[in-house]
N, C-alpha and C positions, 0 to 999 in steps of 0.2 A: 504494500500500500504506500503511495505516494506521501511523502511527508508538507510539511507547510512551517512558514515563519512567520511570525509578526511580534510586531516593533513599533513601542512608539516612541516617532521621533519626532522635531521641529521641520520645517519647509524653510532654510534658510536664503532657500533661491525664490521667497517669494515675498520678502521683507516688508511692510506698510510704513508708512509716513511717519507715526512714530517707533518707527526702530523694531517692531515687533513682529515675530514670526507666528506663523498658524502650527498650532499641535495636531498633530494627528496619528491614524494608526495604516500601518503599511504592512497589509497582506499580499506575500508571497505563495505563488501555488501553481506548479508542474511551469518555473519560470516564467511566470507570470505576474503581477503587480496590482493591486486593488490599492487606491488610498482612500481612508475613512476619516473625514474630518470631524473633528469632537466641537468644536465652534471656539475654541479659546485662540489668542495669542501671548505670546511673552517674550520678553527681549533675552534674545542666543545668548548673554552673560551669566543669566539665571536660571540657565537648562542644563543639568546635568547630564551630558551623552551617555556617559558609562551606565547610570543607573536608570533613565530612560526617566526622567523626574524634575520637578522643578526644583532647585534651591530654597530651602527653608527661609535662610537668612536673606536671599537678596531677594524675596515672591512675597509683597505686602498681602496680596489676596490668597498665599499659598493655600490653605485650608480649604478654601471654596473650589480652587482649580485643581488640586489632590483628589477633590473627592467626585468633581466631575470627571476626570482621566480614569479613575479608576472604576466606576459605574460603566462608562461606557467601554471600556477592556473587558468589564464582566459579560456585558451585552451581547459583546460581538462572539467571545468566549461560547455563552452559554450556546449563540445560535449555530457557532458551528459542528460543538458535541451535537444538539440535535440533529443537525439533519447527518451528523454520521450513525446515529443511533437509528435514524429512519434509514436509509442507503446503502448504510455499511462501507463508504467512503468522503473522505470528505470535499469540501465545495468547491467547487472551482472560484474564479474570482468575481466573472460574470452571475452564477450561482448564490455566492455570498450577497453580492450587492441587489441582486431581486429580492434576497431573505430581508436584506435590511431596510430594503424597501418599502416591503410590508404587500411584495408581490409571490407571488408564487413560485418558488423554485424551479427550476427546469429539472426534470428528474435525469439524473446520471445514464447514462447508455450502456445498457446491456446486451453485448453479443451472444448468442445461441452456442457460440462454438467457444466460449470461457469454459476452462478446465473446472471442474466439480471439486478436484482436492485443493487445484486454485482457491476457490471459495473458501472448501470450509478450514481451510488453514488461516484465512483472512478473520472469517464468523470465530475463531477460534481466540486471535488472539484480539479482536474487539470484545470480547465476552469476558480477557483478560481485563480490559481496562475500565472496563463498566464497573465491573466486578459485584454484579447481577447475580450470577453463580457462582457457586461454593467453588471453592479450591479441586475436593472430590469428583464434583462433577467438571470440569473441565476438563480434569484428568482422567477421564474416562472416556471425553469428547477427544482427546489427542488420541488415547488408544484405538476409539475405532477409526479414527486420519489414520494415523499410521497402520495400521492391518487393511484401509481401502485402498492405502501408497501400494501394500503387498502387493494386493487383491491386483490392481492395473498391471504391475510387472509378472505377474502371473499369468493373466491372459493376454497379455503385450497391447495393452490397448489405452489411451488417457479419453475418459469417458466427458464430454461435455453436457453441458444441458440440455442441449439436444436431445443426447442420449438417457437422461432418467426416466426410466421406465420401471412397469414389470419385469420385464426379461432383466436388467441390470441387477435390480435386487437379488433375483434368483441365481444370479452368477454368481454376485457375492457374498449370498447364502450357503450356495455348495462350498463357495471357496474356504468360507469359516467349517463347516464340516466334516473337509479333507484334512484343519486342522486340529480332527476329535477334540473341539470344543465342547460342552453338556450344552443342554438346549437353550437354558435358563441364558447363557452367556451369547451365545448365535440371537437369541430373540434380541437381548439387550443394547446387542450392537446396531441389531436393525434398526430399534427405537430411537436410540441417539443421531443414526445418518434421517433416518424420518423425521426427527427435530428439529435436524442443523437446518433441512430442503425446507422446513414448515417455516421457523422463524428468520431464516438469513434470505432465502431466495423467494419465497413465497408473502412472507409480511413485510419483510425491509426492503427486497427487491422489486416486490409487485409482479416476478413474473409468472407467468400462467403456465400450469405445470401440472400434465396430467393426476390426478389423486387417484389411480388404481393400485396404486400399489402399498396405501396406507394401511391396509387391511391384511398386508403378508404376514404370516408368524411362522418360525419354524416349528416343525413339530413331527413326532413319529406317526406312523398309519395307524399301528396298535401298541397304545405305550405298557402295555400290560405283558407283551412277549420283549422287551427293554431286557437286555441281558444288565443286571446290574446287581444280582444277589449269587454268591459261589456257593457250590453245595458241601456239606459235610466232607467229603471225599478229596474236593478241591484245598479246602482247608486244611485238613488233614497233610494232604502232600508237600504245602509249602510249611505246615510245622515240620516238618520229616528232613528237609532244606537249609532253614536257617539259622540251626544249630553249629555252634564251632567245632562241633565233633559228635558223630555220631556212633556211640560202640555198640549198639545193637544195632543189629543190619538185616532185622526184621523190617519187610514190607508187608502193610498193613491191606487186607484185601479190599480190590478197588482204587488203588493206588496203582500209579505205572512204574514199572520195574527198568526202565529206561537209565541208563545212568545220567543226574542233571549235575552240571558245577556253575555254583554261584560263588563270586568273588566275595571279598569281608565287607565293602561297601553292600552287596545286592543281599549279603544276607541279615544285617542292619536294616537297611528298607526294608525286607521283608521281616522282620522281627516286628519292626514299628507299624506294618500292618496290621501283623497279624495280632497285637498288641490292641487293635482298633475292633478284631472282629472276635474278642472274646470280653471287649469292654462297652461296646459302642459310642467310645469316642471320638468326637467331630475330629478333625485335622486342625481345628487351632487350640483346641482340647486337651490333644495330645501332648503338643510342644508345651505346655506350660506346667503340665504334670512336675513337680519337683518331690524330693521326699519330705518337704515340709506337709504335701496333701496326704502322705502315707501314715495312716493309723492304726496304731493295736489298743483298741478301745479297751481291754483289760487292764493295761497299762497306763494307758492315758488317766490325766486328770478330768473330774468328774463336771466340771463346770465346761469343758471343751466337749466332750461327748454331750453334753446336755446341749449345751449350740448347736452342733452339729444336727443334735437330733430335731432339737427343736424346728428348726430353718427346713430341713426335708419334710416332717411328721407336719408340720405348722402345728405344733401343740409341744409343751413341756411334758417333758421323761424324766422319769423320777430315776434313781442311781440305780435298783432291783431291775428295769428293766432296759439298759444298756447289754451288749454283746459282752460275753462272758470269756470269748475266746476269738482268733481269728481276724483277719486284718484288711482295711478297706482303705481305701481315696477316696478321699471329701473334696470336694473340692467346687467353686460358680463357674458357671456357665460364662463364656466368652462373650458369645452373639448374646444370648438372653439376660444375662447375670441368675439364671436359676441356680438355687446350689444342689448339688447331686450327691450322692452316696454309692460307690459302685465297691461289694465285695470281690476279693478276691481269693479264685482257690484256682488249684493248679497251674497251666499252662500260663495262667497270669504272673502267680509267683516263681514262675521259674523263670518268667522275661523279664523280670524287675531283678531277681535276682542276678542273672545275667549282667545287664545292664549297670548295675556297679559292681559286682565281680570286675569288669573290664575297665570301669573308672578309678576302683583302687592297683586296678595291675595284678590281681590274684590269678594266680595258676588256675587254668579251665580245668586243669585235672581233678583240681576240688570243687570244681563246681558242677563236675559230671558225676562223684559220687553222691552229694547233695543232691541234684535232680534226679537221679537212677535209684538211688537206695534210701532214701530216708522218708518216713511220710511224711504227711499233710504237715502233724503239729511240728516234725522237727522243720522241715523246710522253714516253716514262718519262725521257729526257732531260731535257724539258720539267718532270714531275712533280719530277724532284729540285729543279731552281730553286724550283720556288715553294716546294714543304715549307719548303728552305733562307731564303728568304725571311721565310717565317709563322716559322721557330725564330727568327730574329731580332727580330720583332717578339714574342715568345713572351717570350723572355729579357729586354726592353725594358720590357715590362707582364705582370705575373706574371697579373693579370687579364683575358686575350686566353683568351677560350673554345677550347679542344683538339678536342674532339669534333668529326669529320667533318659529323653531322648536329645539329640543336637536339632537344631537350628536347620532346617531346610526351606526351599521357597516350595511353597503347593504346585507349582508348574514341573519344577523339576522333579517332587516327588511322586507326582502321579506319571511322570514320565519313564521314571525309572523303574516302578510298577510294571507298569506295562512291560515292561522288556525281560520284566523276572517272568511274569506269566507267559511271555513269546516263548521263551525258555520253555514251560512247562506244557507246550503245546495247548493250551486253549484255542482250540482252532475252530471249534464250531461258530457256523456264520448265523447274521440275521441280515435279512432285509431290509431296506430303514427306507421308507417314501417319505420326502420332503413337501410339502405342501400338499398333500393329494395329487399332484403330478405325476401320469406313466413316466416324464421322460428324465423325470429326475430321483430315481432309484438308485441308494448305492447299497453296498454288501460288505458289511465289518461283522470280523472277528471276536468273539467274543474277548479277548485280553484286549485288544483295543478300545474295546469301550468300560475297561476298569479303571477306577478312579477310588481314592481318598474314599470316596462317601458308600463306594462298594461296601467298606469293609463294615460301614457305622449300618447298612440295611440288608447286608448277613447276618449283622448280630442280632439284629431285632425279627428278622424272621425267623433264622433257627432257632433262636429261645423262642419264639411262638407257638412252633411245630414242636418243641421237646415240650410243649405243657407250663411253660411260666408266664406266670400272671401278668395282663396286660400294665395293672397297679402298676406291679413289681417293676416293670419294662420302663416305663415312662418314669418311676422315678431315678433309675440311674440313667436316664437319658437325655431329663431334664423339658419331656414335653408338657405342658401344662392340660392338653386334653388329646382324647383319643384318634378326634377327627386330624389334626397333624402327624398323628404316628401312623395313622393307617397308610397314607401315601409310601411308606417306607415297605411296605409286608408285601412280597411275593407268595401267592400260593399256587400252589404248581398242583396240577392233578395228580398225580400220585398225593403229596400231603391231604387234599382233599379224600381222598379216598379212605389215605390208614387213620384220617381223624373220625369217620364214620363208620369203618371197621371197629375202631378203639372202643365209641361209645357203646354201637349195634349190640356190637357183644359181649359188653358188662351190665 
């Protein structure tokens, strides 16, 4: 966008009879020259050039001429923000002086064949200086710019206004697609390029621009066949995986007897998944987890478990009926601030366990006895040493990292997912129709469509199907009613079936 100057200066080349010059204000624009006379004079000795002002001491009427210079600087000011607030650029010089005329603007000239990411890089950083919209939301307006910059080098094409249509959407619908985005993210982008074309080109621009395509959303044919819940078996195979050694070399029927090798990083990720789908914790959830949320409420002080309970139950627990044995994470909800309560037994405590085993440096050798040989209570027996350990080391170096897992970014982690399951052959396909359209069919693998949130609506279906309580479910889940959890529950005909088997025949 073209920039602009102005400047008020004197008219020394137009001097009057007594010795006095005209003030005025001198707009510059695409080389160009507007002068705006303010109706004052003053004599060149008591004009400060530098600071574009009169001299206090030598301007007997300074106060009245200060205050008319600067009223009409505001004037001229406010009317050329508006009309870039209407146009989305600003005035020409001929433009200006209609505005100030108290005429009608001449509206700005809009070619057909002006670049689209032209624009909204333009609508992007006027939206900067308005500052109309949040910070967030701009930064979300730049992400979908830059993924529509992709989108054109992608199909080698720079799309004009011409060209907004249906069909454009849909291209750059597939295109977000190809880059196994969730739907939630492909609709969102859509919405924002449909906002930038509604308020920059359609209300500031005036121009006339088909609306067919206001109405596109992405979406699946049948979001109910959504590959997005792994089964028992699947689960199973990536525990069997992401262990640092495994000395029984029992495979578990239903598992592939294929040999897989995942590196220390892929079996990390997969810990931290799988860490997700025996807890049903969110992905921001996860990462905040520290062993400050780790509790053994037998041990614990009675006024902390009384919080605790109190904040999940919404009612005071008296000290008789606190857990007597056994060890959970408390911990609030990120997105909601709900507080949760999620026990833990097995598979859990051996990935915690794990998990600082490897932040104090302890020999896996002992921590394969402890998972292989010991039960439930010594493990959590086990679990209190090391926590007790790592506080000491904690309190020793205030800079000893908390968090159960590291720091990753959700893009990367669900990318790296993916390539663990590539690994484990997940290969069956779905069909996925975009819009209802035949001609926009595409065919993903089921690892391809796993994600972070897989692991949090495994959890909640397979505890469905073993028979635990929906109560139960939502509260270490943190959902406040049913009709939110139920989006999350795959039930697959077979479930359907052994749940009517179960009752039929008791």
């Amino acid at each position: 966008m073209k920039k602009y100057s102005k400047k008020t200066i004197i008219r020394e080349d137009l001097i009057n009879k007594l010795g006095e010059c005209p003030i005025v204000i001198r707009y510059i624009y695409d080389r160009k020259t507007l002068i705006i006379p303010i109706g004052l004079t003053i004599k060149p000795d008591s004009w400060d050039s530098d600071e574009c002002y009169p001299i206090q001491s030598k301007t007997p009427n300074f106060r009245f001429i200060y205050k008319e210079i600067t009223s009409k600087e505001d004037e001229v000011e406010s009317k050329i923000n508006h009309f870039l607030n209407q146009f989305g650029q600003y005035p020409t010089t001929k433009e200006l002086k209609n505005i100030l005329n108290n005429t009608d603007p001449i509206k700005p000239k809009v070619h057909r064949n002006q670049s689209v990411s032209g624009l909204f890089n333009e609508f992007i950083e006027i939206s900067k200086k308005e500052e109309k919209l949040s910070s967030n939301t701009i930064k979300v307006f730049k992400s979908c710019y830059l993924h529509f910059l992709e989108f054109e080098k992608n199909v080698n094409q720079s799309f004009t206004i011409e060209d907004i249509n249906k069909d454009m959407m849909i291209q750059f619908q597939s295109y977000l697609w190809r880059l196994n985005l969730q739907n939630s993210s492909i609709n969102k982008y859509l919405k924002y390029l449909k906002s930038f074309i509604n308020k920059h080109l359609i209300d500031r621009r005036n121009l006339e621009i088909n609306p067919s395509f206001m109405s596109l959303k992405s979406s699946f044919e049948d979001k109910k066949e959504k590959f997005d819940v792994l089964s028992e078996n699947e689960v199973e195979q990536l525990k069997h995986l992401v262990y640092p050694r495994e000395n029984d070399n029992k495979i578990e029927e239903g598992i592939k007897e294929e040999v897989i090798e995942l590196n220390e990083r892929e079996k990390l990720i997969g810990r931290m998944f799988l860490f997700q789908c025996f807890t049903g914790l969110s992905f921001s959830d996860l990462l905040q987890i520290s062993y400050f949320n780790i509790h053994f409420p037998q041990l614990d002080n009675v006024k902390k478990i009384k919080d605790i309970y109190h904040n999940i139950e919404g009612q005071n627990v008296d000290e008789k009926d606190k857990l007597k044995e056994g060890c959970v994470i408390a911990f609030e909800r990120q997105k909601t601030k709900i507080p949760c309560l999620i026990p833990l037994f097995g598979t859990t405590i051996e990935l915690v366990l794990l998990q600082y085993f490897t932040m104090l440096n302890n020999d896996f050798d002992s921590w394969e006895i402890i998972r292989l040989n010991n039960t439930e209570k010594e493990r959590i027996d086990s679990l209190k040493q090391i926590l007790l350990k790592f506080k000491k080391r904690y309190d020793a170096n205030k800079n000893t990292p908390i968090e159960l897992f590291p720091k990753v970014s959700n893009q990367n982690y669900n990318r790296e997912i993916k390539e663990i399951f590539k690994k484990i052959n997940l290969n069956n396909t779905q069909k996925i129709k975009l819009n209802n359209l035949k001609e926009n069919v595409i065919v993903k693998t089921k690892w391809e469509m796993i994600t972070s949130h897989t692991a949090r609506r495994t959890y909640i279906t397979l505890n469905i199907h073993k028979g635990l309580g929906i109560d139960t479910i939502m509260r270490t889940t943190g959902h406040k009613n049913f009709e939110t959890l139920r989006v999350y529950i795959k039930q697959s005909q077979q479930s359907v079936y052994d749940e009517f088997s179960r009752v039929i025949q008791n």
